[in-house]
C-alpha positions as CSV (number, residue, x, y, z in Angstrom):
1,X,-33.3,-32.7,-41.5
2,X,-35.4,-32.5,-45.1
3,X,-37.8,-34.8,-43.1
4,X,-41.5,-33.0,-45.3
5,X,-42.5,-33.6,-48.5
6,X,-43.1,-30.9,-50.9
7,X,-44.9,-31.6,-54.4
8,X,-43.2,-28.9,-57.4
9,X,-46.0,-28.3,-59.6
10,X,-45.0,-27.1,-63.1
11,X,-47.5,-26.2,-65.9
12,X,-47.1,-26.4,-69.6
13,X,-50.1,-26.0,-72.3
14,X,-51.2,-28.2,-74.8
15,X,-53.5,-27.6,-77.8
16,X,-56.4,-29.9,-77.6
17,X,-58.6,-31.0,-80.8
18,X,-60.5,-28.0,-80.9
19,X,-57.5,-25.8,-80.9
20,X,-58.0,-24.5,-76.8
21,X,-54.7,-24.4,-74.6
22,X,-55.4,-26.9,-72.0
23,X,-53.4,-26.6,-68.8
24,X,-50.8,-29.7,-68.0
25,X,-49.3,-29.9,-64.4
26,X,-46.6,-32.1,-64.0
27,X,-45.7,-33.3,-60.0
28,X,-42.0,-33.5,-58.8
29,X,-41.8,-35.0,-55.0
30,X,-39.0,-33.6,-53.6
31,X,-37.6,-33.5,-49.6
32,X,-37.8,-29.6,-47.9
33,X,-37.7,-28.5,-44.7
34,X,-40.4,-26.0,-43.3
35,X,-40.1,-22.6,-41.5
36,X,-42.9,-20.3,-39.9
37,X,-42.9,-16.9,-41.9
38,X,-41.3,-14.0,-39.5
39,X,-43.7,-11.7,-38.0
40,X,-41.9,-8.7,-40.2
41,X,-42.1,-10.5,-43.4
42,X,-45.9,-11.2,-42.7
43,X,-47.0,-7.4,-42.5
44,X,-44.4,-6.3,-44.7
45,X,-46.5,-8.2,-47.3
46,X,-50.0,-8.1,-46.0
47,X,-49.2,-3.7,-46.9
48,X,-48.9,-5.1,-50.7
49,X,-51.8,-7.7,-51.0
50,X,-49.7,-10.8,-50.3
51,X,-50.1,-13.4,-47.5
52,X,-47.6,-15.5,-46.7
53,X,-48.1,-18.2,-44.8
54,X,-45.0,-20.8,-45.0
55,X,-41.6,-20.8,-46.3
56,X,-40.0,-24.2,-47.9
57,X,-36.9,-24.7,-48.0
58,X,-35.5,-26.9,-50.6
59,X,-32.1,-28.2,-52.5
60,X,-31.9,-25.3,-54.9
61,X,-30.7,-27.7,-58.0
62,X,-34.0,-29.5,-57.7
63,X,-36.0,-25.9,-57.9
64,X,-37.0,-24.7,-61.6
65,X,-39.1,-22.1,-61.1
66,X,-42.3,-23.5,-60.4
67,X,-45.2,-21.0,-59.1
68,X,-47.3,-23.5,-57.2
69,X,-46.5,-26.4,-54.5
70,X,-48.6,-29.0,-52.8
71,X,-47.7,-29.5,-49.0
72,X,-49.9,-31.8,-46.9
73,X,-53.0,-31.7,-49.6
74,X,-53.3,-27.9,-49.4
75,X,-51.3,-26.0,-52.9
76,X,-49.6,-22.8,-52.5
77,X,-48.9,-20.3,-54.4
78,X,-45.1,-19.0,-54.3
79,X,-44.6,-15.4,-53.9
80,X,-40.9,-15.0,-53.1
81,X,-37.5,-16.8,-53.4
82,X,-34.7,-16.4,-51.5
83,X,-31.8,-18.2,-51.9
84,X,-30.4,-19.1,-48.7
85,X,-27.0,-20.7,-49.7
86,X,-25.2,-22.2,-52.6
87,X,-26.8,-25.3,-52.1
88,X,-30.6,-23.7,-50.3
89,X,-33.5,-21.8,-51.7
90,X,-36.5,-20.9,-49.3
91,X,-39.8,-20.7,-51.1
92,X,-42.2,-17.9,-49.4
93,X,-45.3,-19.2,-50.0
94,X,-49.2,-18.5,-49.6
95,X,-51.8,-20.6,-49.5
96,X,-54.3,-21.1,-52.6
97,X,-57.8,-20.8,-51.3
98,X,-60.6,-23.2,-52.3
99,X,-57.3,-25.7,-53.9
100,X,-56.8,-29.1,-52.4
């Protein structure tokens, strides 16, 4: 169990020295487990413009809210949270075109 690696990708801005927000990320490695998304959840979404195509699952204390991961080089962009159990949180997620 928690044998993949999921990168948490949060963003803050800075001001550079023309005075433009500049986008920081900041990476946090953490272990999660991986499920296929169910075949109801799938079109459920695809009716609303969404396309999920994984769901992490991850220790819910090391979650902060972050709307993008990295999972085998490809980012994702989160789309739904569900938290599983006291100690679980699944990420539904869908991959970010054109992002490595």
């Amino acid at each position: 169990m928690w044998q993949n690696e999921l990168t948490l990708i949060s963003e803050t801005f800075e001001f550079d020295d023309i005075g433009n927000q500049v986008p920081i990320e900041k990476e946090t490695e953490v272990f999660c487990n991986v499920k296929s998304v169910s075949r109801s959840e799938f079109y459920n979404a695809a009716s609303t413009g969404l396309k999920p195509s994984l769901v992490f699952v991850v220790h819910e204390y090391e979650y902060s809210g972050e709307e993008i991961v990295k999972f085998e080089g490809n980012r994702y962009k989160v789309i739904r949270t569900y938290r599983k159990s006291v100690e679980e949180i699944e990420l539904t997620c869908e991959k970010v075109i054109g992002n490595g």
